[in-house]
C-alpha positions as CSV (number, residue, x, y, z in Angstrom):
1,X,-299.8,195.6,48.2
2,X,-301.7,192.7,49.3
3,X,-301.4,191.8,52.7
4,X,-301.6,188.7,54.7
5,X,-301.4,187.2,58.1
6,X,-300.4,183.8,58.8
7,X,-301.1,182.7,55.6
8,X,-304.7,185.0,55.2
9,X,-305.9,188.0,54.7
10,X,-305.3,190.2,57.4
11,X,-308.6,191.8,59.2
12,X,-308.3,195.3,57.8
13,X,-310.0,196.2,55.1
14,X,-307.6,195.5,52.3
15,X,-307.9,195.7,48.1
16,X,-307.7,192.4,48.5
17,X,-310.3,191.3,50.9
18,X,-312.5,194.4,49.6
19,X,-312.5,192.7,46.0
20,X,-313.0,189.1,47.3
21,X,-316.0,190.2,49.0
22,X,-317.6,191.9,46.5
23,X,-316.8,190.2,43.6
24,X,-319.1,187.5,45.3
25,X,-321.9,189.6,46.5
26,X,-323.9,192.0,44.2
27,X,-324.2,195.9,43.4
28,X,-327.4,198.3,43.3
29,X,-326.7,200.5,40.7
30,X,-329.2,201.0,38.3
31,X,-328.3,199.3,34.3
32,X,-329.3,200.5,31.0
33,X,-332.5,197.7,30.3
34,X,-331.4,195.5,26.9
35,X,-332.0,197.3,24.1
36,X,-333.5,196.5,20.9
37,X,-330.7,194.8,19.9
38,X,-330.7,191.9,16.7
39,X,-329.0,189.1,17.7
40,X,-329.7,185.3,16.9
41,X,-332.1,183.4,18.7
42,X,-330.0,180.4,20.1
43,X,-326.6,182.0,19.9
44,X,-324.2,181.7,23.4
45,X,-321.4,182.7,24.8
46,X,-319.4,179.4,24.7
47,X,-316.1,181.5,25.8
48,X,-314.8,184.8,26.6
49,X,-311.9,186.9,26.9
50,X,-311.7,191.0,27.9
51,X,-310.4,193.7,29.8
52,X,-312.3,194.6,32.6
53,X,-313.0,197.8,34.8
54,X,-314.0,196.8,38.4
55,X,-315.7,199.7,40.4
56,X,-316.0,197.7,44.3
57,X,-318.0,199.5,47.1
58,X,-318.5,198.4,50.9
59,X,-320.6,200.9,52.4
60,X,-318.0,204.2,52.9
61,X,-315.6,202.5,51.1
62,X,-314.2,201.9,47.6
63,X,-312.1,201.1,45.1
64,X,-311.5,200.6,41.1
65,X,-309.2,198.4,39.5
66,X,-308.5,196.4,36.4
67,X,-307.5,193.5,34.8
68,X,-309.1,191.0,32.8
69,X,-310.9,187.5,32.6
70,X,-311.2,184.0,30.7
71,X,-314.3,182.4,30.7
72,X,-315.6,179.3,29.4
73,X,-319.5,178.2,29.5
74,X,-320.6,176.9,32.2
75,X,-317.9,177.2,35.4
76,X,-314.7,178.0,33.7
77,X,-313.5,181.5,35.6
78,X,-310.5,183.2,35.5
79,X,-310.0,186.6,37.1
80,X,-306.8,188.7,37.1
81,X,-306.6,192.0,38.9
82,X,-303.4,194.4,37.8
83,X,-301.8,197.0,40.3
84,X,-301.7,200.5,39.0
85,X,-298.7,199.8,37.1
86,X,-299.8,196.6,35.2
87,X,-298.3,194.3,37.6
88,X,-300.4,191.2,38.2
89,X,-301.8,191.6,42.0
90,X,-304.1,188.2,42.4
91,X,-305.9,186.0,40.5
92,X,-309.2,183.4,41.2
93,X,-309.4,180.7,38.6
94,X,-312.8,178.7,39.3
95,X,-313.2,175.3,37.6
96,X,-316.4,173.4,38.7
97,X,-316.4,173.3,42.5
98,X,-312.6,173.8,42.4
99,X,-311.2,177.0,43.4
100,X,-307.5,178.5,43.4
101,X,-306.4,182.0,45.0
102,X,-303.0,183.3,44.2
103,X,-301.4,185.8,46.3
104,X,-299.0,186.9,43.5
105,X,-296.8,189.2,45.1
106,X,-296.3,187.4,48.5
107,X,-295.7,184.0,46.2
108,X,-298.5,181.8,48.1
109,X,-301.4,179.8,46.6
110,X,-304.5,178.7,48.1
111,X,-306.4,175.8,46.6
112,X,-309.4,173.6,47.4
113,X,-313.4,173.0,46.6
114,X,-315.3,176.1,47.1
115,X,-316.8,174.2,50.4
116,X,-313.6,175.1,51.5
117,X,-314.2,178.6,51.5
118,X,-314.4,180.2,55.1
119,X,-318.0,181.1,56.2
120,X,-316.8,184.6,56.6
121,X,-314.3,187.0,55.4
122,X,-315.0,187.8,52.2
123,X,-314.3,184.8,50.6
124,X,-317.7,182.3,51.2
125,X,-319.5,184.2,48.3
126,X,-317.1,182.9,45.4
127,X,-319.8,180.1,43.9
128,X,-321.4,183.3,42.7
129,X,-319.4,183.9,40.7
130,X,-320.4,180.7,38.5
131,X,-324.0,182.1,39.0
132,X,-323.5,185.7,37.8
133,X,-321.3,184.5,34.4
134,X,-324.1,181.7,33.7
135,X,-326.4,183.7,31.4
136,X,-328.7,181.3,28.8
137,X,-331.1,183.2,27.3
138,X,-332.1,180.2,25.8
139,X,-333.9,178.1,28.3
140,X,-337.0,179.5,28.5
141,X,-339.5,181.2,26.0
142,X,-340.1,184.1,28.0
143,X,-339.4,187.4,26.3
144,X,-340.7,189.9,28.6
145,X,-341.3,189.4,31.9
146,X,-340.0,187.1,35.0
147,X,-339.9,183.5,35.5
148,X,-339.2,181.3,38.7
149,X,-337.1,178.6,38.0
150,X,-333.9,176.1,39.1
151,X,-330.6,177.4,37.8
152,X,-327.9,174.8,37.3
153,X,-326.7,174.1,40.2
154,X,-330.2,173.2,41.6
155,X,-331.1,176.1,43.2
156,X,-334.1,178.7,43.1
157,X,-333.9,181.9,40.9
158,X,-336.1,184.8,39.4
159,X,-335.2,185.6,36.1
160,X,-336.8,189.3,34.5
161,X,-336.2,189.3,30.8
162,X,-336.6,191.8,28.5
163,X,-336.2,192.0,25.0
164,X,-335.8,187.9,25.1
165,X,-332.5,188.7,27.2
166,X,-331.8,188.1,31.0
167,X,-331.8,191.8,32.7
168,X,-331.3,190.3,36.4
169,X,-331.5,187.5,38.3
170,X,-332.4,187.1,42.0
171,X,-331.8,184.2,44.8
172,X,-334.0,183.6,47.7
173,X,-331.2,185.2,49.9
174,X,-331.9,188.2,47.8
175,X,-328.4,188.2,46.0
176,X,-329.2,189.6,43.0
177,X,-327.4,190.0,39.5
178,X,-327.9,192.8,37.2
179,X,-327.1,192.9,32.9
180,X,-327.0,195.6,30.7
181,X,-325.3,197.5,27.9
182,X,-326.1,194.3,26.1
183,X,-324.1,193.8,22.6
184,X,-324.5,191.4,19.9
185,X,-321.0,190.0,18.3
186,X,-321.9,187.8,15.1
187,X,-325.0,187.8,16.4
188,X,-324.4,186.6,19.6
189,X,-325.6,188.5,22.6
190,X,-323.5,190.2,25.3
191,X,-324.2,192.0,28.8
192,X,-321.3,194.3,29.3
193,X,-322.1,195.3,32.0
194,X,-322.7,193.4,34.8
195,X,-323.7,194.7,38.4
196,X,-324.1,192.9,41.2
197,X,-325.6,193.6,44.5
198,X,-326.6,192.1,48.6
199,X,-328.9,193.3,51.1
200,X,-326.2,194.2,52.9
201,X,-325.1,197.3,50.4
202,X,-322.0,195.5,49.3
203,X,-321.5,196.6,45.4
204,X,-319.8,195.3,42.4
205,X,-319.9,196.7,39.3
206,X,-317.8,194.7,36.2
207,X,-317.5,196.3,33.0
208,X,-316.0,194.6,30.1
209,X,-313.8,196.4,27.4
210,X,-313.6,195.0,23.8
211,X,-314.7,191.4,24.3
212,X,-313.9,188.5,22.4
213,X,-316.4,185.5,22.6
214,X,-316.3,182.3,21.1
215,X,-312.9,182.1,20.3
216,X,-310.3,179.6,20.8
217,X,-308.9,179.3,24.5
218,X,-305.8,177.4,25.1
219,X,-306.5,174.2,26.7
220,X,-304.6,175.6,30.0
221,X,-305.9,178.7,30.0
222,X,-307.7,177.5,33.2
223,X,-304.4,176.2,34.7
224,X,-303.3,177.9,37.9
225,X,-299.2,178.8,37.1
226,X,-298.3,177.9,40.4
227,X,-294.3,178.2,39.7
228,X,-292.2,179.9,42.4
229,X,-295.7,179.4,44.6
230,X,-296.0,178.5,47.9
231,X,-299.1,176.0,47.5
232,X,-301.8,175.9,51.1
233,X,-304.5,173.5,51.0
234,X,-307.8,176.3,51.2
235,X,-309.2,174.5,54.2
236,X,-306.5,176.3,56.1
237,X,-308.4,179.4,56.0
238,X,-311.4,178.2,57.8
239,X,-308.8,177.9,60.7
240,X,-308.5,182.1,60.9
């Protein structure tokens, strides 16, 4: 059960706050490089739907869960984790710099820009996750090798590729984003497998189960159902 304290998470390391943190931070496991797979030059992922696995790690402790995720090239996000029984336990829909966090069981909603994220807590990481799911092959002719560059968002990354496909991607911070198990669907190229890792030893490994890309996504599909919710503007977490 998800647990909260005045309207946040309370301090103790819950699934909750375990899985916020990492799913913004990244994991040091070593990936399988991208094979010599034949895909087409060009082709994106313009959307995606699948199951996920989520193996989460915070130096002694751990968890797995699972659930599944909507996303939509370039900061569409949707993220639902699933209690043991199937239940829905949270969910983080990302839309640009918007953010929502629903607290499913205890019926609350939090909702702002992602500058309203606290600086600590688990929860300040989340514009990573519009990082980590950003993966265009396609902007530069490299096809082995690593390039500096400015991602979307302005900011400074090195990109290794191999095989013409992204294997990882690092920040100055040294946040760093890891691909593998790479799959081509029609011809259009996949990481699978997606780990994700901080100096700090904070871990996140994401693996995807029976994808479907570039298929039709309702048009609310990024809509937070906020029905029977309690809505709190995010800012309100800062204040913890």
């Amino acid at each position: 059960m998800l647990c909260f304290e005045n309207g946040f998470l309370m301090k103790s390391w819950g699934s909750f706050s375990i899985f916020l943190l990492a799913i913004s931070l990244l994991s040091g496991c070593a990936l399988n490089k991208a094979p010599t797979i034949i895909y087409r030059p060009g082709a994106t992922v313009e959307t995606l739907s699948s199951a996920v696995s989520l193996s989460i790690s915070n130096g002694d402790q751990g968890m797995s869960t699972s659930g599944y995720m909507l996303y939509k090239h370039p900061d569409q996000i949707r993220m639902v984790i699933l209690s043991p029984f199937g239940s829905t336990l949270m969910e983080v829909i990302v839309v640009g710099e918007n953010i929502t966090i629903l607290d499913t069981p205890a019926g609350k909603a939090f909702i702002g820009r992602i500058d309203d994220l606290p600086p600590q807590g688990g929860l300040e990481n989340w514009s990573h996750a519009r990082w980590v799911m950003d993966v265009d092959h396609n902007q530069s002719n490299v096809h082995e090798g690593k390039i500096e560059r400015l991602n979307r968002m302005g900011v400074k990354e090195l990109v290794t590729f191999s095989n013409g496909l992204i294997e990882s991607k690092r920040l100055p911070n040294g946040d760093e984003a890891r691909y593998g198990d790479y799959v081509a669907i029609d011809g259009v190229p996949l990481a699978t497998e997606i780990v994700m890792e901080n100096a700090s030893g904070k871990r996140l490994r994401i693996k995807l189960t029976e994808p479907e890309i570039n298929t039709f996504l309702a048009t609310d599909a990024f809509t937070p159902r906020l029905e029977g919710m309690v809505p709190y503007p995010l800012s309100v977490l800062k204040e913890k």
